[in-house]
N, C-alpha and C positions, 0 to 999 in steps of 0.2 A: 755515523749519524743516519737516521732514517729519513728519508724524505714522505712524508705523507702521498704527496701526489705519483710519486713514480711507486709506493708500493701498494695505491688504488689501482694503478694500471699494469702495474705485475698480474695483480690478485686479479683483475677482470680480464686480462687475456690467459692467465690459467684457466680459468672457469672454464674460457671456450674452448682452452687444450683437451682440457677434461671429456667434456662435453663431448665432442671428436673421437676422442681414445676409447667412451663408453661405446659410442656408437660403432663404432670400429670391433671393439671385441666382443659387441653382441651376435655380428655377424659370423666372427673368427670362429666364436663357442658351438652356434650353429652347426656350421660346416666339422672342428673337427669332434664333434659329438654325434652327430650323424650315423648313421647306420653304417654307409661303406666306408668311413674314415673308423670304427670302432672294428671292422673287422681288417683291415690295412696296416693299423699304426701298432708299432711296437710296445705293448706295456709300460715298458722302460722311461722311451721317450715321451706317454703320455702323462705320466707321474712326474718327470720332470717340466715337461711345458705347464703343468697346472699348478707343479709351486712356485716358479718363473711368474703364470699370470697371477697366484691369489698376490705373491708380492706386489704385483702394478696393483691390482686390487685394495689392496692394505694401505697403499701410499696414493693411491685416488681417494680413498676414503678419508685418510688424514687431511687432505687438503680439502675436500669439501668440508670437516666437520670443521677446522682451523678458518674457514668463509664461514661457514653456521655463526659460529662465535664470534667473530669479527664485527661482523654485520648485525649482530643482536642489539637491543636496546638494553639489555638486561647486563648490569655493570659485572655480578660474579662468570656471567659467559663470556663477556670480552677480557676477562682478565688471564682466562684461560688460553687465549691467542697468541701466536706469536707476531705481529706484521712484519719483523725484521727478515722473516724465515720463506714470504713465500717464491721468492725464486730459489733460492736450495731445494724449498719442499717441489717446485714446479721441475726443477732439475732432476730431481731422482725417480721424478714420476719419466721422465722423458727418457731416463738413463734404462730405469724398468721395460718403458716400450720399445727399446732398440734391442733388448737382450731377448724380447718376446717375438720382435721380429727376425733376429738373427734364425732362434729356433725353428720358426715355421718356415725361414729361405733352405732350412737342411732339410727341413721336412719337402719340400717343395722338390729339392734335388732328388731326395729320396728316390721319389714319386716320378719324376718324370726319366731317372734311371731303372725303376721298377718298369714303367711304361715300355720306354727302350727294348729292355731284354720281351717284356710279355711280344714286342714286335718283330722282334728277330726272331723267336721261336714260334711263332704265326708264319713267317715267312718259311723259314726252313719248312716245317707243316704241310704249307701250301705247295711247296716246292715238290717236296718229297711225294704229296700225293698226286702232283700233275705229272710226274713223271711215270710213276706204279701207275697212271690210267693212259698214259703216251702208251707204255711196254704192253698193257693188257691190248688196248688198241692194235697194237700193232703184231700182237702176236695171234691175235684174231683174224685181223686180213694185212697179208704183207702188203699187197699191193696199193695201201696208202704210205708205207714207206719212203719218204725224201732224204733220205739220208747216204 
């Protein structure tokens, strides 16, 4: 049995789930559309992260249009509605945002394993060229030699 009032306040604390999760992967799109994140990311995984997000996409939009309807005055658009449905529909949106977040936590390891090595070979680099200026040095004038 449905209860009217507990699936007003499903429906209006989804709204604000929604609402959150837009705002949230406005930012995500940003960042990884971007110009250094387009030359960074692997084809592969950018093809899969955007059909990962049009799903949260497709399932945000089902529950906003499933509220359109609901909330209509117009009786063939509320029939259209399910109100039994909105925490499942709230559920799959939320199950979409943990698989979208999953993705970009791998993306994130990626990235800061990519980081890592560009540091180690910086470092070797640095290493390598203070020593070839230690030997030119010293092969220039022994007499700063401490060794």
């Amino acid at each position: 049995m449905v209860i009217p009032s507990k699936q007003r306040t499903a429906q209006s604390k989804g709204l604000s789930d929604v609402a959150d999760l837009i705002q949230h992967y406005s930012t995500v799109e940003k960042v990884y559309r971007g110009k250094r994140a387009a030359d960074t990311i692997d084809q592969d995984f950018k093809d899969d992260f955007e059909d990962k997000l049009s799903m949260l996409y497709s399932q945000i939009l089902e529950y906003q249009a499933q509220t359109i309807c609901q909330i209509s005055r117009n009786v063939l658009l509320r029939s259209f509605s399910l109100p039994s449905t909105w925490e499942s529909l709230l559920t799959e949106v939320k199950n979409s945002d943990i698989v979208c977040r999953q993705k970009m936590g791998l993306l994130s390891d990626f990235r800061i394993n990519e980081v890592r090595i560009e540091t180690q070979n910086l470092s070797q680099y640095l290493e390598t060229r203070f020593n070839d200026l230690q030997d030119s040095s010293l092969s220039k004038n022994p007499m700063f030699h401490f060794g």
